[in-house]
N, C-alpha and C positions, 0 to 999 in steps of 0.2 A: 841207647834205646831207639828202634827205630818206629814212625807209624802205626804197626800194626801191634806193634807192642803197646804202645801207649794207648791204643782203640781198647784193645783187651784188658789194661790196666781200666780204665776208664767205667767199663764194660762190668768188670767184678769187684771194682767199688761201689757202682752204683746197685747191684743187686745184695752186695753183702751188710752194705751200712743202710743203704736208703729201702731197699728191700722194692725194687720198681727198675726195669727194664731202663736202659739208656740205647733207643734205637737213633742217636744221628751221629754225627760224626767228631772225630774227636783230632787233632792235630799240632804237629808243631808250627806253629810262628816263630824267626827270628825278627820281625820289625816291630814285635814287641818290646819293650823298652826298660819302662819302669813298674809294668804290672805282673802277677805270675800267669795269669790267665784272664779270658773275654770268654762270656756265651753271647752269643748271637741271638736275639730276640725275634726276629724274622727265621733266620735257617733253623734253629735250636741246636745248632753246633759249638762246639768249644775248640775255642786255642790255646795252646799250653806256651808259655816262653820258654824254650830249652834250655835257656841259663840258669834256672832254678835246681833244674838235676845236675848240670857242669858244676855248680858253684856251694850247692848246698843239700845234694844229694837228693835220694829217693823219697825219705820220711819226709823231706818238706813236698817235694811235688803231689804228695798224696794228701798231702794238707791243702794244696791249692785244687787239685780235683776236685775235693770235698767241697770247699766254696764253691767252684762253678757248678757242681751238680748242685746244690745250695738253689742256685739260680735255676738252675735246669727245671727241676723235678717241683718249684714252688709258681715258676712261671705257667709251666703245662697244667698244671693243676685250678690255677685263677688265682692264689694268695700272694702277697704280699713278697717281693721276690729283691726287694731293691735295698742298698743295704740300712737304709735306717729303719724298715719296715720290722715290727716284732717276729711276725712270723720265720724271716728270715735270721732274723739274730739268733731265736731259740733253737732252730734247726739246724743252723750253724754249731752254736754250741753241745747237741745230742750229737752231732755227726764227728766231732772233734775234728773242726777243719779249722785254718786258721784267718784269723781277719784279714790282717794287713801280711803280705809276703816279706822275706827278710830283706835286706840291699843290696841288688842287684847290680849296682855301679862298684866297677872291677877298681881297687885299691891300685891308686899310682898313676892310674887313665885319667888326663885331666886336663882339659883343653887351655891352651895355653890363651892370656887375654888377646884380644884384637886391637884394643885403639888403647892408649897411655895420652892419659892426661896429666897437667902439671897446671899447680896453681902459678900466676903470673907474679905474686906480691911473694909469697914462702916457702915457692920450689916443690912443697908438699905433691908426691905425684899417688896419680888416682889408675892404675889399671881396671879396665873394664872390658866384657866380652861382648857387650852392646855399647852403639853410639849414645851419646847425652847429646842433647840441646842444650848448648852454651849459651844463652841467652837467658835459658831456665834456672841452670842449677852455679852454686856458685863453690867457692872454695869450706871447706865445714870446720876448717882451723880458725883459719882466717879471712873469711867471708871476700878472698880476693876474688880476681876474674881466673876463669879456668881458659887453657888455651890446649889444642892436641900435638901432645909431642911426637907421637909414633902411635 
């Protein structure tokens, strides 16, 4: 699906379920991450993560449209647009869009640790993808000294 596709998808979602014009603009983003989509509260535009369609297909991106029009169509209006707000939950719910997106992090992809600690007294070793403060934290077997092995 390119652009102008997803404008048009966007386009006749919003006239069919919300019944209200969607005049701004609608896109994909890859540096989105862990969300399926952003509206813009300043531009009134949307971005779509296109790993949603790669990964889980059309009927879910049409599920995450619907939230952002969710947004779209309750921001322009002046109600309640943010997600713990009633109006937004209810409208959410009449438009069968869906809350939370499925999981987006590809099965298998998975950054390997950075620093490898070992406890000093029980060998017990600690991989982590962040640095600790060794001064702070200690061994949680054996309360010994942590030192970095790699």
């Amino acid at each position: 699906m390119n652009e102008q596709e997803l404008q048009r998808l966007v386009e006749h979602i919003s006239i069919t379920i919300f019944r209200k014009p969607f005049r701004h603009r609608a896109s994909f983003n890859r540096r989105l991450k862990t969300t399926g989509g952003r509206y813009h509260l300043g531009s009134h535009d949307l971005d779509f993560n296109p790993l949603v369609l790669e990964l889980h297909g059309m009927e879910e991106l049409e599920k995450v449209v619907k939230h952002e029009l969710c947004h779209y169509h309750l921001h322009l209006e002046g109600r309640g647009y943010q997600h713990r707000d009633a109006d937004f939950l209810n409208l959410l719910k009449a438009s069968g869009g869906s809350r939370f997106v499925k999981d987006l992090r590809q099965a298998g992809i998975v950054a390997p640790p950075k620093w490898l600690y070992s406890c000093s007294a029980c060998g017990q070793m600690y991989p982590r993808k962040r640095r600790i403060d060794l001064k702070k934290y200690v061994c949680g077997k054996c309360k010994g000294k942590l030192k970095i092995t790699g």
